[in-house]
N, C-alpha and C positions, 0 to 999 in steps of 0.2 A: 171364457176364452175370447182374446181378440181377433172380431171378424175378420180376415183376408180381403183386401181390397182387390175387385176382379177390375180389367179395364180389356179393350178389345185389342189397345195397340199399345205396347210396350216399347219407351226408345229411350238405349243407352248412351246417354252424351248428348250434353248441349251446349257443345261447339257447331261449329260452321257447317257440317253435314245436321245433326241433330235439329236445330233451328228449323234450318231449309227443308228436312222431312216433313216438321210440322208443322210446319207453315202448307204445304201440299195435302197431306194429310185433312187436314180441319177445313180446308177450304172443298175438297172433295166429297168428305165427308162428315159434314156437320151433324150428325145426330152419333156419329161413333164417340165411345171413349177414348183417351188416350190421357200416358201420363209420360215424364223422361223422367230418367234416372239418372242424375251427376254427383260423382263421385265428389269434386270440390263445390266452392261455397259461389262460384258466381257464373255468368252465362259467359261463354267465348273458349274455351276449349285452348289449342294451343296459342292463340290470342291475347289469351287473360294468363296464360303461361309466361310466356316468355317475355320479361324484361331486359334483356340485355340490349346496351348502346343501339340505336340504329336502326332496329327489326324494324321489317317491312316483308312486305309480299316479295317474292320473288316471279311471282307470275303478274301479267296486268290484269287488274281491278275490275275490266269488262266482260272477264271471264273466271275469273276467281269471285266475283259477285254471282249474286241469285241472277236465273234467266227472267225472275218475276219481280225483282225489284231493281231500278235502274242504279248503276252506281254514276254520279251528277257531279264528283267534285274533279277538279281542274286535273289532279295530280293520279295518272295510270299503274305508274309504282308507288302503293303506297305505305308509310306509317303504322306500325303495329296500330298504335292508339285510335287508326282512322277504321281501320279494319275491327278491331271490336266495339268501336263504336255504334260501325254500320252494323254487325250482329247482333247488339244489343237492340237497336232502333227496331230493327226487324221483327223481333223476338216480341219487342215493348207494343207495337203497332197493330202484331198477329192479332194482342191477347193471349198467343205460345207461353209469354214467361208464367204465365196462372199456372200453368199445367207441370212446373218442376219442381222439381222435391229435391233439392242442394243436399251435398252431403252424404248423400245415398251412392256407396262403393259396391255393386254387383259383383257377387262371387260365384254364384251358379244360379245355373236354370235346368229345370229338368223339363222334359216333354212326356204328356201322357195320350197314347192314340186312345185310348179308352173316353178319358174326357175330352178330350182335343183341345188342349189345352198348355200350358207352360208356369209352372211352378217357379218363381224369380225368388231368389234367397239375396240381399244385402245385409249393408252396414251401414249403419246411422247412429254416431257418439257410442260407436261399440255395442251400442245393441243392434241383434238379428231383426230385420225385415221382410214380414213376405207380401207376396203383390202377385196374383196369376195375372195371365193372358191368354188373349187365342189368338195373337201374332209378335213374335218378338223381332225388333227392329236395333242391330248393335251401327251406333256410328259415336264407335270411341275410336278411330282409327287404327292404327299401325304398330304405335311405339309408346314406350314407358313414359307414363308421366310424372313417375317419380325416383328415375335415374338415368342420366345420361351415358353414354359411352365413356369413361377415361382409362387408357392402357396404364399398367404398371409403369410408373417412371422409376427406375434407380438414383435414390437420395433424394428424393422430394423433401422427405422430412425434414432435410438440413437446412431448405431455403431459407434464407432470412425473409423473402416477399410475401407477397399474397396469391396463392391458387386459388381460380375460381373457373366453374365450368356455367358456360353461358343460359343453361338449360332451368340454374337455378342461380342467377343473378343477385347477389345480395343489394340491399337500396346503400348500404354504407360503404362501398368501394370508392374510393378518391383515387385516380389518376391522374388528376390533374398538375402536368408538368411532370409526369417520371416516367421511366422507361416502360414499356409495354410488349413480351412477346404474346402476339395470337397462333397457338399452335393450330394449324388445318388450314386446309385449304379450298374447302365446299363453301355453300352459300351463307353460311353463319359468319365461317371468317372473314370473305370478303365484303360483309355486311359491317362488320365490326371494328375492321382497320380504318376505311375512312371515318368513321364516325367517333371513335377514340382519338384520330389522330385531330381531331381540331382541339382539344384540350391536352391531350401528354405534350412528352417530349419529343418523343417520338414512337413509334408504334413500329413493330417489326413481327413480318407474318411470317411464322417458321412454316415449313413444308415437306411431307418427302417425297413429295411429287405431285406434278402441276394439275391444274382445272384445266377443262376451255372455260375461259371467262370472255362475256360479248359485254360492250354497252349500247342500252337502250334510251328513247329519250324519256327523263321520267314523266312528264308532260306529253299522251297524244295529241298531236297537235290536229289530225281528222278529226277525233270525237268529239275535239273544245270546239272543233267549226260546226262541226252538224248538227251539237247540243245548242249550238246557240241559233242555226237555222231550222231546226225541225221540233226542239222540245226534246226533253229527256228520254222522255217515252219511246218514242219513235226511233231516236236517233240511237239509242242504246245499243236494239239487234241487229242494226247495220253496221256497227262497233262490232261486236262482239261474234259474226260471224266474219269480219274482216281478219280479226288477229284470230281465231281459230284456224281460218285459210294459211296465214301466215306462218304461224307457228306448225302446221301442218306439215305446208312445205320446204318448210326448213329441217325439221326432223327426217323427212322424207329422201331431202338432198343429202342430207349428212348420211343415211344409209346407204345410199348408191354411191353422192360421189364423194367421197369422202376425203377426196384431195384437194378434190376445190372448194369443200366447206369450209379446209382445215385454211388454204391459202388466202380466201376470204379474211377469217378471224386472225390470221397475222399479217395480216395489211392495216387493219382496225389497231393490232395492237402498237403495230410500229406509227403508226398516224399521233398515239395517245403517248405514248410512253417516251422517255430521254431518248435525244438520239445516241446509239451506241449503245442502247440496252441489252442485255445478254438474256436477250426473248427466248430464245431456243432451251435455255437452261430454266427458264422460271415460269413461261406461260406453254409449251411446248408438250403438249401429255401423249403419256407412250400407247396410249387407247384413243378407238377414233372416235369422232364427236357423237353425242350422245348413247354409247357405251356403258355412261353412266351421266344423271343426271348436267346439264350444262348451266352456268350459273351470267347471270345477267348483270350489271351493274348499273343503277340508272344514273346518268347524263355521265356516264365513262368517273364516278366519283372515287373510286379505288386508284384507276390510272389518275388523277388528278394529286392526289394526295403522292404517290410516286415522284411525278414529275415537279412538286413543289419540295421535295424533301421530307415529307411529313412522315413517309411511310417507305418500309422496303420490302423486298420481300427473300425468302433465305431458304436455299433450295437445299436439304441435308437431313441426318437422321440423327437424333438425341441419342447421346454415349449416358450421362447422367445429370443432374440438378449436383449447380453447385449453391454455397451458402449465398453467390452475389447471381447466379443466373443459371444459363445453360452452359452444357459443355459438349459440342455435336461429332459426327465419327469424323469428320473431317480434322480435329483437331480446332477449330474453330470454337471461343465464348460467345456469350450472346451474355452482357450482362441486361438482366430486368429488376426491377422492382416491382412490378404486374404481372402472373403469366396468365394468358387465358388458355383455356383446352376447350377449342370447338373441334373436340375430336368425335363429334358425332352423334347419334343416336342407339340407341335400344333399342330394338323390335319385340312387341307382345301381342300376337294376334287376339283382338276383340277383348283389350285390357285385362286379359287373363282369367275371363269369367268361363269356370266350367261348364262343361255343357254335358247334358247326358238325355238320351230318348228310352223311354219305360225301362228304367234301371239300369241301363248300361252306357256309361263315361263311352262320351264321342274321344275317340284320338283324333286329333286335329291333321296328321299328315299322312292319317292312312283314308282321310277325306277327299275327295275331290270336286274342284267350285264351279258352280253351272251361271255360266252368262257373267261368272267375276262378281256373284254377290247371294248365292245361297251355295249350301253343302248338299252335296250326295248325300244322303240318308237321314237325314236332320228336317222334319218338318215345319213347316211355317215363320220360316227363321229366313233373314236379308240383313246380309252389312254393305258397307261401302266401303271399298277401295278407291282412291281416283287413280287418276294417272302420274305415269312418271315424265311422262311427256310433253304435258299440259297440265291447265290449270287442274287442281282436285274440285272443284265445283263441278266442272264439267260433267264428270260421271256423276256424281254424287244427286245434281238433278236429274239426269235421264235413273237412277236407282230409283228413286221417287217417284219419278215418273210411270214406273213400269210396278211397282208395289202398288198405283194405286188402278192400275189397270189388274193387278193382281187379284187384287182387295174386289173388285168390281164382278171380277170371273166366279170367283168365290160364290158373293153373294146370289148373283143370277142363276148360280146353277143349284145353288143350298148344300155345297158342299163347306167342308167344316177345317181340311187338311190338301195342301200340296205337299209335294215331297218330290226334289231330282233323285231319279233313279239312274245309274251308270251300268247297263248293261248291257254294253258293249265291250266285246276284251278286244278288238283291234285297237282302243283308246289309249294311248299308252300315259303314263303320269310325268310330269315336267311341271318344273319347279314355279310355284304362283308367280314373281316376279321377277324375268327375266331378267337382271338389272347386277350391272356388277360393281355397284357401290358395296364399299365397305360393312355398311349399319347393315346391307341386305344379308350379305353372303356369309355375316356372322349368325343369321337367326333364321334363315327363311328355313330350314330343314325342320322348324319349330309348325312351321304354319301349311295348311291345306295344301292341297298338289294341285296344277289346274292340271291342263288333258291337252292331248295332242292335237285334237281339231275343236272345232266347233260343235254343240254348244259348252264345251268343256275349259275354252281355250280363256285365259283373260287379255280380252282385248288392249290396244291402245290406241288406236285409233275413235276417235269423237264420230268422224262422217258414218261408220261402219255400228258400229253403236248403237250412234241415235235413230238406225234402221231398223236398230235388230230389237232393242231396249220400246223403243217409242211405236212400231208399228207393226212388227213381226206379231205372227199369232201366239195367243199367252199357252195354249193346246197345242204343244209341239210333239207329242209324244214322250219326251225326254220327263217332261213337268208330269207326277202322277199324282190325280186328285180323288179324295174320296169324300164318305160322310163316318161322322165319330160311329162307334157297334151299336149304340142305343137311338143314334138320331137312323140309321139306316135300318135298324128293325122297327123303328114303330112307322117308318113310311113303307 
């Protein structure tokens, strides 16, 4: 019989949270095991995913980077390619990349309080793998990585073009020089229209209703001074708690005053866009700012592309595909020869690995999430969420952070299991992710409940957080820790 490999830390995904865990992980604790488990064949997560035209961060680089490793290059919105590079350097530098095992798609874990322990079942080339732990660490994010959102179109099949949805980007797509629509209107598509339209004909971004879309400059021009006056090092966290303050209070303003965030962002867009634009019809959203998601454009290059002709954008809803394009309820064509569907995402909490504790399947929404990154009833188990508000780094180290202060309480006291316990019924259950984007409001009913207050609620706030995450006591009462039945009878 082949021996079961034990290790002490178990972590699923080695993307951009994954990494960053172990990189925290092994530096804290050099004499622990630990191994990650990724489902595909190379290190970077939705990084090493998505190829489509253009991809880049949508958040800045000084805050979507590690707090532990400086990001040094000129450019704050960056380049898919710069961004898994820097994952990879990280991972390469740790020594992290020894510790992954490619390939390995995790389907369940089970939890035994008897051994205090976690049974992990994968797949690797179709054969079963198992691997225990006595900590399991999921940072496979949010959503499918092997299928995106696309609605039912009526008469797809007739098209003469090409559909393709951005999420799985084929390398043989030629647009060069032909019509292009980009269906959506979130950060993929306005990602996608200016960077298509420097080779089509033209690019036209279909919608049925508007973003707030800002530009940003994609060059900070503070951090390329400080880096050059103070060194990387240094100048980094004075970056990077700069635009956390910022982006702070910008979210902060959009919930109070939500008139003049909104008057702000079309002053921005009548500055950038033709004069005579019909802003109100195309950049104009019937929800107020951050609502859902808001999307950033660096150096205004979507408005850029506009105001040269390159690009348009078409405010309407798809009747059906004809064999030369679209046909919208307006009664209006849209001929294409390219259509893209950045209609979105998929939600699958914790890549759809089941989970169950001494024989009994966890239901994931009759769960609810302590601190926004362990479950009611589910011992020695931590994911990561980030924010919707902010970079996903941000949480994703204070997660790390607080696991290895976790890991720390453990040891000191010779205990072997925590477990949030919710036994409180004044707590009432609300939905994990307040957020009324689309990709959410189609799946979140799938995933954990947080709680009406604190420590139940998921935060979005960073300053509140990194209070409660980085120096709040680990012995809150809520947290309950024991020793496995055999380690606590023989002491």
């Amino acid at each position: 019989m082949t021996e079961v490999e034990h290790v002490d830390v178990l972590i699923i995904g080695a993307g951009l949270s994954g990494i960053g865990a172990a990189h925290h992980l092994q530096k804290a604790f050099p004499g622990k095991t630990y191994r990650i488990l990724e489902a595909r064949d190379a290190i970077g997560g939705t990084w090493d995913l998505f190829r489509y035209p253009g991809v880049r961060s949508d958040s800045d680089m000084h805050t979507l980077g590690y707090r532990f490793r400086p990001w040094d290059q000129a450019k704050a919105i960056a380049d898919g390619a710069s961004i898994l590079r820097y994952i990879r350097d990280t991972a390469t530098e740790a020594g992290v990349d020894r510790h992954i095992r490619f390939g390995h798609r995790v389907v369940s874990a089970e939890w035994s309080s008897e051994e205090a322990r976690w049974t992990v079942e994968a797949v690797h080339d179709g054969v079963p793998v198992r691997l225990t732990c006595g900590f399991l660490y999921s940072c496979s994010g949010y959503y499918r990585y092997d299928a995106g959102h696309t609605p039912e179109f009526p008469g797809v099949e007739r098209f003469g073009g090409t559909v393709v949805h951005p999420q799985h980007w084929p390398e043989d797509v030629d647009y060069t020089g032909k019509k292009v629509v980009v269906i959506g209107s979130g950060a993929t598509a306005v990602t996608l229209v200016p960077a298509m339209a420097e080779r089509a004909a033209h690019v036209t971004m279909l919608q049925r209703s508007p973003t707030y879309i800002m530009a940003l400059p994609a060059e900070d021009p503070i951090a390329n001074r400080l880096r050059r006056l103070l060194g990387s090092r240094r100048a980094y966290p004075i970056v990077r708690w700069k635009n956390v303050v910022v982006i702070t209070l910008l979210y902060q303003l959009s919930r109070r005053r939500p008139r003049l965030v909104k008057s702000v962002i079309r002053k921005g867009l009548l500055r950038r866009l033709p004069p005579g634009y019909d802003v109100d019809t195309h950049f104009t959203p019937r929800y107020q700012p951050w609502d859902q998601r808001m999307c950033f454009v660096p150096d205004g290059d979507l408005f850029r592309a506009i105001r040269r002709g390159h690009a348009s954008v078409v405010t309407d809803r798809i009747t059906e595909f004809t064999r030369t394009g679209l046909r919208l309820e307006s009664g209006a064509e849209l001929d294409a020869d390219v259509v893209v569907t950045a209609t979105g995402l998929r939600l699958l909490a914790f890549g759809g690995v089941r989970l169950a504790v001494d024989g009994r399947e966890v239901s994931l929404p009759e769960t609810m999430t302590y601190k926004g990154m362990m479950l009611s009833g589910v011992p020695n188990f931590v994911f990561t969420i980030g924010y919707t508000n902010a970079s996903w780094t941000l949480k994703a180290d204070l997660v790390s952070e607080y696991v290895i202060r976790l890991l720390r309480h453990l040891d000191a006291h010779g205990y072997d299991q925590c477990v949030p316990r919710n036994d409180d019924p004044t707590v009432t259950p609300r939905p994990l992710l307040d957020f009324q984007a689309g990709y959410v409001l189609r799946s979140v009913d799938e995933f954990p409940k947080a709680g009406s207050r604190a420590p139940w609620r998921l935060g979005m706030s960073y300053a509140h957080d990194l209070i409660t995450l980085r120096y709040r006591a680990i012995d809150d009462g809520t947290l309950r820790f024991s020793r496995r039945p055999a380690a606590a009878t023989a002491g």
